[in-house]
Structure formats: structure tokens, C-alpha cells
C-alpha positions as CSV (number, residue, x, y, z in Angstrom):
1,X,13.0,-106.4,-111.0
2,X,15.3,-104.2,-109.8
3,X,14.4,-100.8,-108.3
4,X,15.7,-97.1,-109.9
5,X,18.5,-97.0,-106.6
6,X,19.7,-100.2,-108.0
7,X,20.4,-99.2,-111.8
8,X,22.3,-96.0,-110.5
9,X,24.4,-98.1,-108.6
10,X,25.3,-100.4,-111.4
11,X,25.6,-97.6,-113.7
12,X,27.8,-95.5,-111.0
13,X,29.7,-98.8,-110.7
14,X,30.3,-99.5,-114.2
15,X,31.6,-95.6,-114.9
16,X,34.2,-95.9,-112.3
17,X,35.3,-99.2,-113.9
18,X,35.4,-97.9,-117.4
19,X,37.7,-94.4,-115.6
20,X,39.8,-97.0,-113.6
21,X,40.8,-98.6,-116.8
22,X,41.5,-95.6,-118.7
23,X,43.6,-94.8,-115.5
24,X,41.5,-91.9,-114.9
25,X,40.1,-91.4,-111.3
26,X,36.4,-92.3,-111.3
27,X,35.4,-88.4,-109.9
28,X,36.7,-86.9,-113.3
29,X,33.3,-88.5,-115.1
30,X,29.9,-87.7,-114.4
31,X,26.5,-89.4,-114.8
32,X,23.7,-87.7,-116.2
33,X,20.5,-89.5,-116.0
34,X,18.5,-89.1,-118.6
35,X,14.6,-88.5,-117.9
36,X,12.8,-88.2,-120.9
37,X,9.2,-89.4,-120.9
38,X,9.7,-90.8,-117.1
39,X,7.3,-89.6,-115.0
40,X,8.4,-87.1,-111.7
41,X,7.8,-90.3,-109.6
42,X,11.1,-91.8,-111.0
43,X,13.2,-88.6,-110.9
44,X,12.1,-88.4,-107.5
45,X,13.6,-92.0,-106.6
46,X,16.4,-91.7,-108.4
47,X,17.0,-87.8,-106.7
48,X,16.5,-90.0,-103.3
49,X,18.9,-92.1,-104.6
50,X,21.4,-89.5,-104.9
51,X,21.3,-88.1,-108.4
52,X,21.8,-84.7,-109.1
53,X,21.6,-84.0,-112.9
54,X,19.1,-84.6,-115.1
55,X,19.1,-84.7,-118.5
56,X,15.7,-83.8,-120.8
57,X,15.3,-83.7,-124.9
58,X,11.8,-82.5,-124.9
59,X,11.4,-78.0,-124.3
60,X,7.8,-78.6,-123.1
61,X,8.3,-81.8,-121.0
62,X,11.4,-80.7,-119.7
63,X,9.8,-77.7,-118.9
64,X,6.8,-79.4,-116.5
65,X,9.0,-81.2,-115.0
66,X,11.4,-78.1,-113.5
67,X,8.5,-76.8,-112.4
68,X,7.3,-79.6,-110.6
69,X,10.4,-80.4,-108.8
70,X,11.1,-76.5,-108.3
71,X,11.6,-77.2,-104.4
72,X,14.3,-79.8,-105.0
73,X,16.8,-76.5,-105.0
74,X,20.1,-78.6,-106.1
75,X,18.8,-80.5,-109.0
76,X,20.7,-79.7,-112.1
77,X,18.4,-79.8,-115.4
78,X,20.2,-80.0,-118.9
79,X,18.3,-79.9,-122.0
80,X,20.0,-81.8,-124.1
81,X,17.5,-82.4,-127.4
82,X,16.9,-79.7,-130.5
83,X,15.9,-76.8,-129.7
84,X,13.7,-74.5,-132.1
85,X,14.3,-70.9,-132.1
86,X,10.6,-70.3,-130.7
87,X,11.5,-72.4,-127.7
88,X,14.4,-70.7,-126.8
89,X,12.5,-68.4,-124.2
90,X,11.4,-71.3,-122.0
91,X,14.5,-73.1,-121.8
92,X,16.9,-69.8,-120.7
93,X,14.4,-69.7,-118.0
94,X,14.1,-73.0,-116.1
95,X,17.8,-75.2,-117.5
96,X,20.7,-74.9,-116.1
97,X,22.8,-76.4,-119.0
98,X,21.8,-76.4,-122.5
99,X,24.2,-79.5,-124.2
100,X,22.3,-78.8,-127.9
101,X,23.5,-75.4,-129.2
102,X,24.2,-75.9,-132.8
103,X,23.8,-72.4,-134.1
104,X,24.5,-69.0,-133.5
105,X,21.1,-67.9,-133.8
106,X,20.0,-70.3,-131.3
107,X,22.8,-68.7,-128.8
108,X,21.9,-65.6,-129.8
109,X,18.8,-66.0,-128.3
110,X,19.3,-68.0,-125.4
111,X,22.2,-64.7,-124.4
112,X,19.2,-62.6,-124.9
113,X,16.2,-64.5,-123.3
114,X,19.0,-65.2,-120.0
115,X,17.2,-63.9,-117.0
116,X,19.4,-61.6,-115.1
117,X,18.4,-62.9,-111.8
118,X,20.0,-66.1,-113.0
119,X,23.6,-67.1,-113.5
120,X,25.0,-67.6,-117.2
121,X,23.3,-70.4,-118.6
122,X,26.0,-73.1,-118.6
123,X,26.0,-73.8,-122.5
124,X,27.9,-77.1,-125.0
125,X,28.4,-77.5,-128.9
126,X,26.3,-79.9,-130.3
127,X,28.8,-81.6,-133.1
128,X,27.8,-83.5,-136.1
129,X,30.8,-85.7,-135.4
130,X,30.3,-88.1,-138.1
131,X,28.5,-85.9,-140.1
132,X,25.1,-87.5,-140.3
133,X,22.3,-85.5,-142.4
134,X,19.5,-87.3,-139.8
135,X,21.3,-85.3,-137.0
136,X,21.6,-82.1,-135.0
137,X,25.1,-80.7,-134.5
138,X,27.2,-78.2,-135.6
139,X,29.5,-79.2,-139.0
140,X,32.9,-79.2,-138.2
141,X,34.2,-76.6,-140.9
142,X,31.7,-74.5,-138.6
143,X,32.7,-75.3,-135.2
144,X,35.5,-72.3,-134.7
145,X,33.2,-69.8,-135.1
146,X,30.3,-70.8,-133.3
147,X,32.7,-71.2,-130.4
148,X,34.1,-67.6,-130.6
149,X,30.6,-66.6,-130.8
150,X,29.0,-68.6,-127.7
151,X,32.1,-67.7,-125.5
152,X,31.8,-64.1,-126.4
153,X,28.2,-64.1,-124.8
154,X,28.0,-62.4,-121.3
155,X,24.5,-64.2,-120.4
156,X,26.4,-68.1,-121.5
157,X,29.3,-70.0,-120.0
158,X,30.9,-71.7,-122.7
159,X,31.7,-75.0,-121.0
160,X,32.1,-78.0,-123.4
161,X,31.1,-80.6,-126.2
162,X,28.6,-82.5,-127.0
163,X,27.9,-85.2,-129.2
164,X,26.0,-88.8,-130.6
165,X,28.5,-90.6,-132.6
166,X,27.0,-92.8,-135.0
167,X,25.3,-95.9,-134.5
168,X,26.2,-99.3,-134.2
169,X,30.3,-98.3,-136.2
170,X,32.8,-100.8,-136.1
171,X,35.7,-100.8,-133.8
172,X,37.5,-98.7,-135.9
173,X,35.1,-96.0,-137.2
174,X,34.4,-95.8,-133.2
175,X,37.7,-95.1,-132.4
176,X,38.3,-92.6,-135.4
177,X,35.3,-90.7,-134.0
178,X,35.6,-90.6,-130.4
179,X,40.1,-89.9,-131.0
180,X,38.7,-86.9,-133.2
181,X,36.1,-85.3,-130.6
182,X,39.1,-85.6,-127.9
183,X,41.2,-83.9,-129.9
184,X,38.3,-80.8,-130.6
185,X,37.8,-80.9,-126.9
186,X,41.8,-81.3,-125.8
187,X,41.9,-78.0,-128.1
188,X,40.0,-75.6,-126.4
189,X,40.2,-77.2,-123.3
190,X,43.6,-75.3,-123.4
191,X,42.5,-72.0,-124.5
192,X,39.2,-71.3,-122.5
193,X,39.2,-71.3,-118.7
194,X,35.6,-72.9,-118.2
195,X,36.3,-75.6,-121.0
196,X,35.8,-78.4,-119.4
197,X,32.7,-80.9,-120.1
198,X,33.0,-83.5,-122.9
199,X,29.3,-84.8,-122.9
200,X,29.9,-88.0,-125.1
201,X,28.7,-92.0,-124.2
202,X,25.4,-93.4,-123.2
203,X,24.5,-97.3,-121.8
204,X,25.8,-98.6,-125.5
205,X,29.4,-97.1,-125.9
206,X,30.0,-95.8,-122.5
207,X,33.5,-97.6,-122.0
208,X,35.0,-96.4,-124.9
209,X,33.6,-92.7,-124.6
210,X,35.6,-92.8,-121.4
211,X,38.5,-94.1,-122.7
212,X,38.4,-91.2,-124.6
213,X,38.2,-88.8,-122.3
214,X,34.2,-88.3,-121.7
215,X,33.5,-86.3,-118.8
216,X,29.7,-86.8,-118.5
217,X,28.1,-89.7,-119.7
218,X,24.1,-89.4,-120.7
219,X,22.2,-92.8,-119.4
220,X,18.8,-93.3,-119.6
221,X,17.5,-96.8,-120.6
222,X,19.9,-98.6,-118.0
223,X,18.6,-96.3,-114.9
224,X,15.0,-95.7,-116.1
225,X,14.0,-99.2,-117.8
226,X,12.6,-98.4,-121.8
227,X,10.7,-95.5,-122.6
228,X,7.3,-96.3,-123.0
């Protein structure tokens, strides 16, 4: 069975291949390892291990856990599941990144809630891509304006894109969808100085999300084993 160190390894391994054959150097994408319902124990090993960023989808959870690890100063916590508007308060407080915003009010209140003692929370656009009623994300008619709004925030840094493409699409719908979220991102990449994070891909359709021009990659399964 092999241990936490090991998975990160292969995962590392298999992100540089994926950049290396989009001839993109392997430093331009990064891994976030996603920690829902794994026990401190394991974000401990894979911190040990190296790992830096941490991705959670539960407020509550996610919220333990930063506490918990509060001494490991140079972990980097994203919150990257919904977020209901009474949850807001919690979240500006202990995440660093916040990949799920999918409406103003939501930013609105993470702006607000922003300690000032803390730096801008470092915020994506949550995208309905594919336009899926089972899923989160901004529609795309709506996307302009919620990114005029976000970046005009003083307590958020507008930094990027986020999406889940649909599951299990053929070659083609995946390559409509992830051509189409490049595009999005290649378009205010060039108008916003702190554009820079496309947060697409996980264990499943990692390769392709690179090839695409993914700059983080969310991995959970392959580092963590299944979620219990």
C-alpha cells in the first residue's frame, strides 16, 4: 500500500508530464491536494511530504482543520465547495483562497467580513461551464459582471477561474469545454494584473485540463486513498 509521500510523488510526476507535453514548463501548474473528510493526520504527512496548499469543500470542517494546524504558518487553505451566505464570516477569517464565488452577494460579504489584520482574501469564479442545473457556478451570460464586481472589492484579490466540467463527456464535448474556459481565462488574464490562476482538472481529466492551460490542479482521491 503505498504511503501519502508516495501518491504526491506520482501525482507531482504525472503533472509535470502532462505540462511537458503541452510544452509548458512543469512550475507553471500547481497541485492542490484536496483534504476533505481526511483526518489532520494525513495533511500532516502529506505537509511533511512537502505540500503546501490545501484544498477543503466543507465551511465547518475546513474550519477545524485551520485551526488545528494554525502553527504550520505556510500552509495555504482554499475553500473550494459552496458556500452559504451564513458561512461567509468563518471562511473570510481562516482561508486564504476562496475558489467557489458564484455571486455577488456571496463577495459582498466575504469584502465585508475580510479582517483587516489580514491580506485580501485571494478570491476565483466558480463557472457553470457546461451549464449543469446540479451545479454551483456562475452562468456565463453572468460572468462579466460578477468579475467587475469581485475585482472592484478592496478586501478581495481577484485572481482566477474555477470550474468542474462535466462528467464522464466524450472527447469532444471535453475539448469544447476546456478550449472555452481557456478562452474566459486568456481574456482577463490580459486585462487584470493578478489574473492569473485557472483552477480546472482533478485525478480524472488532469492531462487534458493542462493541455488547456490549467494552472492548479485539485487532487484528492489519488493522494488521499477514497473518502470514507
Amino acid at each position: 500500500m503505498q504511503t501519502i509521500a508516495e501518491r504526491l510523488d506520482s501525482a507531482r510526476k504525472g503533472i509535470d508530464q502532462a505540462a511537458t507535453s503541452a510544452h509548458r514548463p512543469p512550475k507553471t501548474v500547481k497541485l492542490l491536494a484536496v483534504s476533505k473528510t481526511k483526518p489532520v493526520s494525513d495533511i500532516i504527512e502529506a505537509y511533511e511530504a512537502g505540500q503546501r496548499m490545501f484544498g477543503e469543500n466543507y465551511v465547518q470542517e475546513g474550519v477545524e482543520k485551520v485551526q488545528e494546524l494554525s502553527g504550520f504558518k505556510d500552509i495555504e487553505w482554499h475553500m473550494i465547495g459552496p458556500i452559504q451566505s451564513n458561512k461567509t464570516k468563518v471562511v473570510a477569517e481562516h482561508f486564504d483562497w476562496v475558489q467557489s464565488v458564484d455571486r455577488e452577494k456571496i463577495a459582498r460579504r466575504l469584502n465585508e467580513q475580510r479582517p483587516a489584520s489580514m491580506p485580501p482574501l485571494n478570491v476565483c469564479i466558480q463557472v457553470n461551464i457546461d451549464d449543469e442545473g446540479s451545479k454551483s457556478g456562475v452562468a456565463l451570460n453572468d460572468l462579466a459582471s460578477l468579475v467587475e464586481f469581485v475585482a472592484s472589492q478592496e478586501r478581495l484579490c481577484l485572481r482566477g477561474l474555477m470550474a468542474i466540467p462535466k462528467a464522464n463527456p466524450s472527447e469532444e464535448q471535453q475539448r469544447v469545454t476546456l478550449s472555452k474556459l481557456k478562452e474566459l481565462f486568456d481574456h482577463y488574464h490580459t486585462s487584470l494584473s493578478n489574473f492569473d490562476t485557472l483552477s480546472v482538472g482533478m485525478s480524472s481529466d488532469m492531462a487534458e485540463a493542462i493541455q488547456h492551460g490549467s494552472t492548479m490542479v485539485r487532487i484528492g482521491t489519488a493522494i488521499f486513498g477514497k473518502r470514507t
